[in-house]
Backbone bond lengths (Angstrom), bond angles and torsions (degrees), N, CA, C in turn:
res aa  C-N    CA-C-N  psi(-1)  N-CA   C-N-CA  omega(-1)  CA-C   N-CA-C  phi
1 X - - - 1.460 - - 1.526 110.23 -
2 X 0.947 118.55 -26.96 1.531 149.36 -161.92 1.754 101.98 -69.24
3 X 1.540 111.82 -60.34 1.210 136.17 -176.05 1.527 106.76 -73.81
4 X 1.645 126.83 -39.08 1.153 122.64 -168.53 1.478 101.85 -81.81
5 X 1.727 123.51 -33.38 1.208 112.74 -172.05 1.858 112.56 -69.50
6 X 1.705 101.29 -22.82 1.632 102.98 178.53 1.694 101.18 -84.80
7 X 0.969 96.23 -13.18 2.029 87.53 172.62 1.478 102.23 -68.72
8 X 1.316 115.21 -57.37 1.767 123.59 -162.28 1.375 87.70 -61.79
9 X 1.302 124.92 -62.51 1.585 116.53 -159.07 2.150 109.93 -48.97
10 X 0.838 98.86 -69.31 1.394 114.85 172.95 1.591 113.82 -39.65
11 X 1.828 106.86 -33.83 1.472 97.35 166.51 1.639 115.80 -64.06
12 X 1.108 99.97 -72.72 1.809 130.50 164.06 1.530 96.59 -14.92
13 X 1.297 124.65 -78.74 1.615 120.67 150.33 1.740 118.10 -7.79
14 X 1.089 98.58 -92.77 1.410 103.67 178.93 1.673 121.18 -37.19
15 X 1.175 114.57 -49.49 1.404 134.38 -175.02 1.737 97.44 -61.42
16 X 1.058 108.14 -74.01 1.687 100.18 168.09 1.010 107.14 -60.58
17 X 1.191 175.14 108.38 1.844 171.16 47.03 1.808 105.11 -29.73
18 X 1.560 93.48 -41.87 1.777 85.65 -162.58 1.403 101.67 -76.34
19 X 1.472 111.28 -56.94 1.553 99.38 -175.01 1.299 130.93 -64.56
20 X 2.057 113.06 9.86 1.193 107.29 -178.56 1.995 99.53 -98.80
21 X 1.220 116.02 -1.75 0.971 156.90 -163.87 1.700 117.65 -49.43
22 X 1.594 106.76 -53.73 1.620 143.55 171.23 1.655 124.57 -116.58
23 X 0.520 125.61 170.26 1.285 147.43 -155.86 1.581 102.97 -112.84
24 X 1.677 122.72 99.28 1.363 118.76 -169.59 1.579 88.17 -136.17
25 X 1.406 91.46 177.93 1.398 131.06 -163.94 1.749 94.70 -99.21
26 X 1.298 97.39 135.12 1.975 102.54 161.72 1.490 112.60 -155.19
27 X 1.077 128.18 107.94 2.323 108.33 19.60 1.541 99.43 -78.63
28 X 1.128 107.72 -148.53 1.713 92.26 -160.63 2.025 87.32 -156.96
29 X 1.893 119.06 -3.78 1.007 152.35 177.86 1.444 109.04 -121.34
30 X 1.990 111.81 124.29 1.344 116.06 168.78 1.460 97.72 -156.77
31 X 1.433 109.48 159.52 1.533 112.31 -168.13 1.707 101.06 -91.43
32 X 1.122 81.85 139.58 1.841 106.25 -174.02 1.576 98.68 -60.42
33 X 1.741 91.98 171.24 2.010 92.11 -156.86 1.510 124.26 33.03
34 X 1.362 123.10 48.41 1.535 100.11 173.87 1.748 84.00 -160.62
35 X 1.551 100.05 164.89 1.331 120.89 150.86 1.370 115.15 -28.35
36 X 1.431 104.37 131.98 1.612 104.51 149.24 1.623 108.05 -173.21
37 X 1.230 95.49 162.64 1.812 103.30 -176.95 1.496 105.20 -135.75
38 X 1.437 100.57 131.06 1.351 115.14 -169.34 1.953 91.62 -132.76
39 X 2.026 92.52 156.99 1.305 75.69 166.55 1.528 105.34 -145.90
40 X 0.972 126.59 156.80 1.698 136.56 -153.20 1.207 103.39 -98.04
41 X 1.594 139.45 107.68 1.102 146.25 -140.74 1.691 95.78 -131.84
42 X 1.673 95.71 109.04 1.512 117.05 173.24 1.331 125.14 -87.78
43 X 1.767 120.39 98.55 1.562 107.75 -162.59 1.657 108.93 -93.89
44 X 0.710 110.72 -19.71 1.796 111.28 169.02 1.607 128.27 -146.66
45 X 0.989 112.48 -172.29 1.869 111.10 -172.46 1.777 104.46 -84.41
46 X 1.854 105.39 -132.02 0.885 109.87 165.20 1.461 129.17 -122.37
47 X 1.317 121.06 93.47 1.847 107.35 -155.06 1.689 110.34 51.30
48 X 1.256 109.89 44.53 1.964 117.32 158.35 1.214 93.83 91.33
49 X 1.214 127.75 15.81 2.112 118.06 170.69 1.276 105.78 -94.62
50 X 0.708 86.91 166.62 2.112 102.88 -175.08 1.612 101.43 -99.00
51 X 1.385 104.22 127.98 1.346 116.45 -177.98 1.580 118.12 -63.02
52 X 1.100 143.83 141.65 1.647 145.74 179.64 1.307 108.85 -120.13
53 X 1.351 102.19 -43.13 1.784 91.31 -164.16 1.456 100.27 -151.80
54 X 1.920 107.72 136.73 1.411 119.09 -163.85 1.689 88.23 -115.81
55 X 1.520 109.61 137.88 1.485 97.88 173.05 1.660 105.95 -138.78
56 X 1.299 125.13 92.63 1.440 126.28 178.99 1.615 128.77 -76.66
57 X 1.372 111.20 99.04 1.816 93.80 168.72 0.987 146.09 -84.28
58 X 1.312 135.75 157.00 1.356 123.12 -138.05 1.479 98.56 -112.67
59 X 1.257 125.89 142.37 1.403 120.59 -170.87 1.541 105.65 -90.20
60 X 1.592 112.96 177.15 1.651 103.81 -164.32 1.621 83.78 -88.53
61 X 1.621 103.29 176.15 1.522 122.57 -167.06 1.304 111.18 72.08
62 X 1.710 120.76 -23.13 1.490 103.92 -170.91 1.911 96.29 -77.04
63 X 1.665 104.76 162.73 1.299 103.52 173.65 1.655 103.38 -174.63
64 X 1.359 110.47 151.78 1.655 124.28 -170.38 1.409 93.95 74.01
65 X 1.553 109.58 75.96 1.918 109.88 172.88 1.188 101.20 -115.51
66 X 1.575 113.07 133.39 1.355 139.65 -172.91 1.555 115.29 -119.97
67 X 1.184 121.09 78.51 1.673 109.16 178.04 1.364 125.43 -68.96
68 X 1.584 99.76 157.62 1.776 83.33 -174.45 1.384 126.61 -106.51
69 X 1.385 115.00 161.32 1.344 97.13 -163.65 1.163 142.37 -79.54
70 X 1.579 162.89 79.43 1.021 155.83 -96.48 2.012 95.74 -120.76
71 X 1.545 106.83 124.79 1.834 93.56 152.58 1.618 133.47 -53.00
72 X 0.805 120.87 143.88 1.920 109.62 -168.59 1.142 116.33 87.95
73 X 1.066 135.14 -28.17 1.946 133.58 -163.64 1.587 92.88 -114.51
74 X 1.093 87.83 164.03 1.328 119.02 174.13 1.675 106.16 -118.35
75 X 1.239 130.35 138.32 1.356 125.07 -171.36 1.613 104.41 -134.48
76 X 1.406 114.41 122.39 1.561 119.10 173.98 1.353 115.70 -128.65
77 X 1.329 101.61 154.95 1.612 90.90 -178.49 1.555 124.84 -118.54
78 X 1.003 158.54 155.91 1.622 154.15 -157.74 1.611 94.96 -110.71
79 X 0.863 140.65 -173.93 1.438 147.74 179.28 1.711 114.73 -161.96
80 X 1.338 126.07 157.32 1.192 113.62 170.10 1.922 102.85 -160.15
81 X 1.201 103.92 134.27 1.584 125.42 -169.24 1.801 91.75 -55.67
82 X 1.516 104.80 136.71 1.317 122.26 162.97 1.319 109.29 -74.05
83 X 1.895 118.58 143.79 1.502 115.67 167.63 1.399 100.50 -63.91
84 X 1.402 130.65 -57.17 0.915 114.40 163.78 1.631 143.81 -139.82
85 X 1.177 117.72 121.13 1.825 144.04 155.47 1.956 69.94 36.29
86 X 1.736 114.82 152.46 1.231 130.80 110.69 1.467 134.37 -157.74
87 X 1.167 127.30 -130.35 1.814 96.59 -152.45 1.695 67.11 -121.52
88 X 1.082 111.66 156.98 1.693 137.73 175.97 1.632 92.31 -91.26
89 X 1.246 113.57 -167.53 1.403 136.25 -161.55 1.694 109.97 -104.70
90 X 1.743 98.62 -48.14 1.979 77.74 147.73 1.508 131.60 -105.07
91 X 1.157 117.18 39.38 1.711 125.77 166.08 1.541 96.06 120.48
92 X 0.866 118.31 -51.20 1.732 118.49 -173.05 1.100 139.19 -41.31
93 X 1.170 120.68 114.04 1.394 148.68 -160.72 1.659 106.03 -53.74
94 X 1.831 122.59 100.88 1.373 110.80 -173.33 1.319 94.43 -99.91
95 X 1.467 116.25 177.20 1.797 134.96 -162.93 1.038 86.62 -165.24
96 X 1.292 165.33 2.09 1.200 147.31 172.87 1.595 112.84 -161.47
97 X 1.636 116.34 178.66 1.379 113.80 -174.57 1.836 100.54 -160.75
98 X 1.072 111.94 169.90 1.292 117.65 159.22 1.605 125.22 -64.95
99 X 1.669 108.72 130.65 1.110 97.57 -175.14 1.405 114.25 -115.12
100 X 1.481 112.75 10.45 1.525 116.21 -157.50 1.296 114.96 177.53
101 X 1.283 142.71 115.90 1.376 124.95 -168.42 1.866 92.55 -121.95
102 X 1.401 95.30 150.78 1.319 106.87 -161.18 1.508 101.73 -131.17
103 X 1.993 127.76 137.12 1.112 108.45 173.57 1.705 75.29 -142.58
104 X 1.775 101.99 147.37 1.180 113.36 -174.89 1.460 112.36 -150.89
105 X 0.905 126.99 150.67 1.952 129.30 172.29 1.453 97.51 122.33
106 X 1.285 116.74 -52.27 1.835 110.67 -165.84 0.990 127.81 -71.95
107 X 1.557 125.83 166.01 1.806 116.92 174.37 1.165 118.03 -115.12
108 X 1.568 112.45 124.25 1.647 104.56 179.09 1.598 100.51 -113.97
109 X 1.366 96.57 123.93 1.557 107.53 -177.49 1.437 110.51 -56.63
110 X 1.242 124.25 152.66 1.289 125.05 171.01 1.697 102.49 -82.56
111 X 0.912 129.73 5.95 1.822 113.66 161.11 1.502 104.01 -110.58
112 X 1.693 110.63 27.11 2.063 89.48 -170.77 1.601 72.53 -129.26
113 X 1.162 107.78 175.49 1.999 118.84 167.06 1.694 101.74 -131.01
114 X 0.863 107.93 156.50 1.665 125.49 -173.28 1.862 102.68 -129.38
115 X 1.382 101.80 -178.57 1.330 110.78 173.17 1.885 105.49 -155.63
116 X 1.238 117.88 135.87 1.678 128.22 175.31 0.995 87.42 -112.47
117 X 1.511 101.46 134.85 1.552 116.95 174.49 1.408 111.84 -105.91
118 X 0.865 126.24 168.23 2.005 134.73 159.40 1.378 112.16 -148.13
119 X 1.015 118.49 174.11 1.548 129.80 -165.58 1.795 87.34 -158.75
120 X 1.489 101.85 127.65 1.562 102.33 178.80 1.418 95.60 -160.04
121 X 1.891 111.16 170.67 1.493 115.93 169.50 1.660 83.91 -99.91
122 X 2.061 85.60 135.78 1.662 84.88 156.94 1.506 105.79 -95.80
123 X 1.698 106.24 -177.38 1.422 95.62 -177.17 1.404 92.39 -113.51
124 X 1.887 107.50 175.74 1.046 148.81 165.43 1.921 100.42 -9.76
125 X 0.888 139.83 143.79 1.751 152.48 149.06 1.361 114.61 125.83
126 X 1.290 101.55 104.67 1.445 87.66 167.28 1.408 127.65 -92.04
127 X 1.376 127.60 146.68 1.196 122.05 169.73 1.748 102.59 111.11
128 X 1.453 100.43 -10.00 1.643 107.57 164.68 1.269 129.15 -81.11
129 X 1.025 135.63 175.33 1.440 140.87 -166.26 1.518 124.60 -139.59
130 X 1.168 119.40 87.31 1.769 112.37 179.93 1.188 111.22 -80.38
131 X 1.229 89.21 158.48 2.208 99.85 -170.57 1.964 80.03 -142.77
132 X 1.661 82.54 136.41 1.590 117.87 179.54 1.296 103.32 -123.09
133 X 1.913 106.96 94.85 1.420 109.56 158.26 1.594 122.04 -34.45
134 X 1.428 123.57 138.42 1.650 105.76 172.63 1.688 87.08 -121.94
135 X 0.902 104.69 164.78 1.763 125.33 170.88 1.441 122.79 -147.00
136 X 1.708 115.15 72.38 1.160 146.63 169.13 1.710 101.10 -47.14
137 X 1.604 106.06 126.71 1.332 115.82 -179.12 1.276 109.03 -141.83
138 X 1.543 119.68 118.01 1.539 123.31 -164.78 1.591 86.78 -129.18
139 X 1.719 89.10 161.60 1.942 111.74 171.96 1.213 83.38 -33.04
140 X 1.386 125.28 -91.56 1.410 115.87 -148.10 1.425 121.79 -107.34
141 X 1.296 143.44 95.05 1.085 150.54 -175.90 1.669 114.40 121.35
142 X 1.241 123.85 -162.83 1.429 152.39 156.60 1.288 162.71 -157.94
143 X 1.601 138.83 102.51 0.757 144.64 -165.05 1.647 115.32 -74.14
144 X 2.242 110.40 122.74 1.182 86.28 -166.88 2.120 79.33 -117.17
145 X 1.422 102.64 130.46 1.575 122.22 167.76 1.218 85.59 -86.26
146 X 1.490 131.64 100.54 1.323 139.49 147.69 1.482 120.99 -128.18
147 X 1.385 126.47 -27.24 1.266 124.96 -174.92 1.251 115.54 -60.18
148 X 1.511 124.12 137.68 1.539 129.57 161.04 1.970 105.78 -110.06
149 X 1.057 93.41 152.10 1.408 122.88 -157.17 1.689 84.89 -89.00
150 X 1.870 105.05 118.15 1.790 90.92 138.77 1.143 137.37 -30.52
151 X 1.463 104.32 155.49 1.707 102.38 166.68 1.540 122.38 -56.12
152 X 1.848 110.36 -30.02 1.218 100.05 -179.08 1.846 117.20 -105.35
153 X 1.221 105.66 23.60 1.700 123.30 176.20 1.533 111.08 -87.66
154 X 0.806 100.70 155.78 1.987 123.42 172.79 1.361 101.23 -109.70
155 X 1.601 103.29 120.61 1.340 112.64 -158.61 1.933 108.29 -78.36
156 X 1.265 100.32 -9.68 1.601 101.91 154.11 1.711 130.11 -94.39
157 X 1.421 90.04 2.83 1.387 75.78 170.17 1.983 123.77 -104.21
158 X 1.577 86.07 1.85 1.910 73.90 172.23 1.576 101.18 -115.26
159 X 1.479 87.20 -175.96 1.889 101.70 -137.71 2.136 81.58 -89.35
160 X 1.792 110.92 132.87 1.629 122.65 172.99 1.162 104.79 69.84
161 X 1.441 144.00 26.72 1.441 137.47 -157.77 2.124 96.50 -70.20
162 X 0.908 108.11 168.32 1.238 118.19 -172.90 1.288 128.48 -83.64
163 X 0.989 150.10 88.62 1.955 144.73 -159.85 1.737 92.57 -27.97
164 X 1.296 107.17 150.28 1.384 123.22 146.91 1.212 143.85 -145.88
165 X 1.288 155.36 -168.82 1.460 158.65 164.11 1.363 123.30 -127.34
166 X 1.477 115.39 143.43 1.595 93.96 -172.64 1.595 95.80 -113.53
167 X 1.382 108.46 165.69 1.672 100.76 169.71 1.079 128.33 -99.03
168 X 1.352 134.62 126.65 1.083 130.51 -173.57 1.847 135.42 -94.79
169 X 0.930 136.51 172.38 1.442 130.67 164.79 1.552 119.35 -75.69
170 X 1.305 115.78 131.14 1.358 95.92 178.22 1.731 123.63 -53.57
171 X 1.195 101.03 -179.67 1.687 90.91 -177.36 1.676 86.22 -117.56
């Protein structure tokens, strides 16, 4: 009994390996036009380096991005001008948005996992899919989560693919 329960465990192990694998989003699902906070869950370094610096970009339509705050890091944000102006949520006239959220100073061991959070409006579509470049930066080396998957690819099957979210319908 002894042997079968360390067989199952070690499978169960294995079976989770891939999705601990990349760098995803949780939940990784939020309903279109509205609030939501997701958070980008870092399971290891780079080949055994200790992680320093997480850098997420923000796809277009996203807007009202709030990162969260982490002890150890320092968190900044990049910005980038809208084509065009629109009205915020209490009347106010926006021109710009987040273009990049950046957390830097702390160490995440390559045997511990962490999570960066954000809080943002997604926009309008349902049934679409945003992909959030990440750009993992350890002591030694770097991991870049940038790839997006063809239309006809499985977004686990190519090599750094990019975290994403899909949009949903309200319920």
């Amino acid at each position: 009994m002894k042997n079968f329960l360390t067989t199952i465990g070690s499978l169960s192990l294995l079976c989770a390996a891939p999705a601990l694998a990349h760098i995803t989003a949780h939940p990784d699902s939020g309903t279109a036009d509205s609030f939501f906070e997701t958070k980008f869950q870092v399971p290891h370094g780079c080949d055994g380096s200790t992680t320093i610096a997480v850098r997420i970009k923000i796809p277009e339509g996203v807007t009202t991005v709030k990162p969260q705050m982490k002890p150890g890091w320092t968190v900044s944000l990049k910005t980038r001008k809208l084509d065009k102006p629109m009205t915020g949520e209490g009347g106010q006239i926006i021109t710009e948005t987040v273009d990049e959220v950046d957390w830097q100073g702390g160490k995440l061991l390559d045997s511990l996992y962490d999570e960066f959070g954000i809080v943002m409006k997604l926009p309008a579509g349902v049934g679409e899919k945003l992909y959030f470049p990440v750009v993992q930066e350890c002591e030694k080396g770097v991991n870049r989560w940038i790839n997006i998957p063809a239309p006809d690819q499985k977004w686990n099957a190519i090599r750094q693919p990019a975290p994403f979210v899909n949009l949903t319908a309200p319920k």
